[in-house]
C-alpha positions in Angstrom: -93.4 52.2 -109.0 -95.9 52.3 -111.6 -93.3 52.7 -115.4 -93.7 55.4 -117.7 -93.1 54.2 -120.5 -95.4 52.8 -123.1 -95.5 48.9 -123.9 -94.4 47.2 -127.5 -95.3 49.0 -130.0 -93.2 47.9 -133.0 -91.3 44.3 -133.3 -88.3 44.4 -135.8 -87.6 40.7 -137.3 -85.1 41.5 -140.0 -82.5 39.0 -141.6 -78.9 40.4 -140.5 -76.0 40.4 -142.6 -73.7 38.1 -142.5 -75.7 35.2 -141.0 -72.8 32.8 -141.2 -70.1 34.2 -139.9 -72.3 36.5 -137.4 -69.1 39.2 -137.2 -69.1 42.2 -134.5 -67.7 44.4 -136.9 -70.8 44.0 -139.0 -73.5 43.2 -136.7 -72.7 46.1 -134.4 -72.8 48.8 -137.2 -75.9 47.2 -138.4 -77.8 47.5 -135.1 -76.7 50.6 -134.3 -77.0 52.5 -138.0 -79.7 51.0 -139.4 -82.1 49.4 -136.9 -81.4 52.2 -135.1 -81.4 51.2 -131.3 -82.6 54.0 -128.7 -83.7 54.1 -125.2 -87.1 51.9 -125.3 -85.4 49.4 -127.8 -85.3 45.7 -126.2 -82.6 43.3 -127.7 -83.1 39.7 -128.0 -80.0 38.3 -128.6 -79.8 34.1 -129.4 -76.4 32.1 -129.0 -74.0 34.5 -131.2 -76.6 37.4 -131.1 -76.3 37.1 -127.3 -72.5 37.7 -127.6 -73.4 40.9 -129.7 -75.8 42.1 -127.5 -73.5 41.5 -124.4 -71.0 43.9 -126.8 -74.0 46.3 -127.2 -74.1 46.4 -123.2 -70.9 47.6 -122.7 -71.1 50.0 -126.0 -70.5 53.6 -125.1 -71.7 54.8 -128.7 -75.2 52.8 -127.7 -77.7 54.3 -125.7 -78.7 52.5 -122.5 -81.4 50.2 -123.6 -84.7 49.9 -122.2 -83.9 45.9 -122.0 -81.7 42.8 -123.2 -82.4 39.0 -123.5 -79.9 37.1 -123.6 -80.8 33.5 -124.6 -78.2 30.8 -125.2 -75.3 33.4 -124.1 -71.7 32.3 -123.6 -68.6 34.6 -122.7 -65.7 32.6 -124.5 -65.4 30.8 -127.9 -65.2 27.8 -126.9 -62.0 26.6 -128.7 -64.3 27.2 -131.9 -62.5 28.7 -134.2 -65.5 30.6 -136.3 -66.8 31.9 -132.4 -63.2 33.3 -132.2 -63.4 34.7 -136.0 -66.5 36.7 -135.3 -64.5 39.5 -132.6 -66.8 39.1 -129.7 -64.3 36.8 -127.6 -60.9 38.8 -128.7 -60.6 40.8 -125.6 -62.3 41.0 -121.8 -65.6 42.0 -120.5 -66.3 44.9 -119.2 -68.8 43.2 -117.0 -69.7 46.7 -114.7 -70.0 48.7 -118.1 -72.4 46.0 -119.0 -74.6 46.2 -116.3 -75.6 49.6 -116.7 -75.9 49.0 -120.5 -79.8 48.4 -120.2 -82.6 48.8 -117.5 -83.2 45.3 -117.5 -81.5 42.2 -118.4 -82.3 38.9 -118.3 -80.8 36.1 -119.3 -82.0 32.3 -120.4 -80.2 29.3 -120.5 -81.0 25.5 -121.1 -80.1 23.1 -118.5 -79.5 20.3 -121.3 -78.1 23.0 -124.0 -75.8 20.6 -126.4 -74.0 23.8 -128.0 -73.3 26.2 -125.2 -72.8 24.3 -121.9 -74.6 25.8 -118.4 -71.6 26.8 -116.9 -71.2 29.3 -119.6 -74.6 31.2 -118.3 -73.6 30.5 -115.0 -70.4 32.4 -115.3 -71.8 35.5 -116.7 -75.1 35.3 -114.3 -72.1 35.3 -111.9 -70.5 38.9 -113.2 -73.7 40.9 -114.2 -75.7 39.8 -110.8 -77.3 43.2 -109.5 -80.4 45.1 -109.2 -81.2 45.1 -113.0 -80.6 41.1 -114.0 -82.3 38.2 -113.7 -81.0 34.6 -114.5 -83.4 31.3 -115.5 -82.3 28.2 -116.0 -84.3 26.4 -117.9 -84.6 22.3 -117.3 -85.7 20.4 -119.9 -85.0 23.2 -122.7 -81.5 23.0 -125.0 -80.6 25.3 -127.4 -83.5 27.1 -127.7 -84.6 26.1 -131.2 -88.3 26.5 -130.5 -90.8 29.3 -128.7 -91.6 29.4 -125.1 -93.3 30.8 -123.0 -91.2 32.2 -120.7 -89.6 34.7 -122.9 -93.0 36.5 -123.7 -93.2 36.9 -119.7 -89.8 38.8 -119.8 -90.8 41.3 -122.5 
């Protein structure tokens, strides 16, 4: 089924507020009024930008994203007490809402990550499995502090 819609066009880099304490209530209003997410917006979300954009996902006020990346993702704090300062862990998925948050969602995960152990990835490959994600597990990789490939074969 050939897709309709165009490729790339525009790649927003910007610095986010709050890049310490990487809060929901301040990173969700900034994605949503003033990058402006729409319906061919792909989110690339890294360690706690995954969390947000697993929040984005299950957003009702967000419209359903052409794609997300989640890279480094973990559903739980944990026991870190800045993780659990920043919102994203203080109540339940809402895992089904989630899955029809975006067209596409894919998720990477090092095997050897030092910060955010496999089983964490595992566990949400677990809930969001379906039609629309894709789960890789990446050997060799860690946090992902540095480019690869991979990721450009995703977007």
């Amino acid at each position: 089924e050939a897709s309709t819609r165009s490729k790339v066009t525009e790649c927003i880099l910007r610095d986010f507020p709050d890049p310490n304490r990487c809060r929901e209530n301040i990173w969700i209003p900034f994605l949503r009024d003033e990058i402006k997410l729409d319906e061919d917006t792909i989110v690339v979300g890294h360690s706690s930008g995954a969390a947000c954009a697993m929040r984005l996902l299950e957003d009702p006020s967000i419209p359903k994203l052409r794609g997300v990346i989640l890279v480094a993702a973990a559903y739980t704090d944990l026991g870190d007490e800045g993780e659990r300062l920043s919102g994203y862990f203080n109540r339940p998925w809402k895992w089904d809402q989630m899955k029809d948050g975006a067209d596409k969602i894919s998720c990477f995960h090092g095997f050897d990550d030092h910060l955010i152990p496999v089983q964490e990835a595992r566990h949400i490959s677990e809930k969001m499995k379906g039609r629309n994600y894709e789960y890789i597990e990446m050997k060799g990789m860690s946090h992902f502090f540095e480019p690869w490939d991979e990721i450009l074969e995703v977007l």
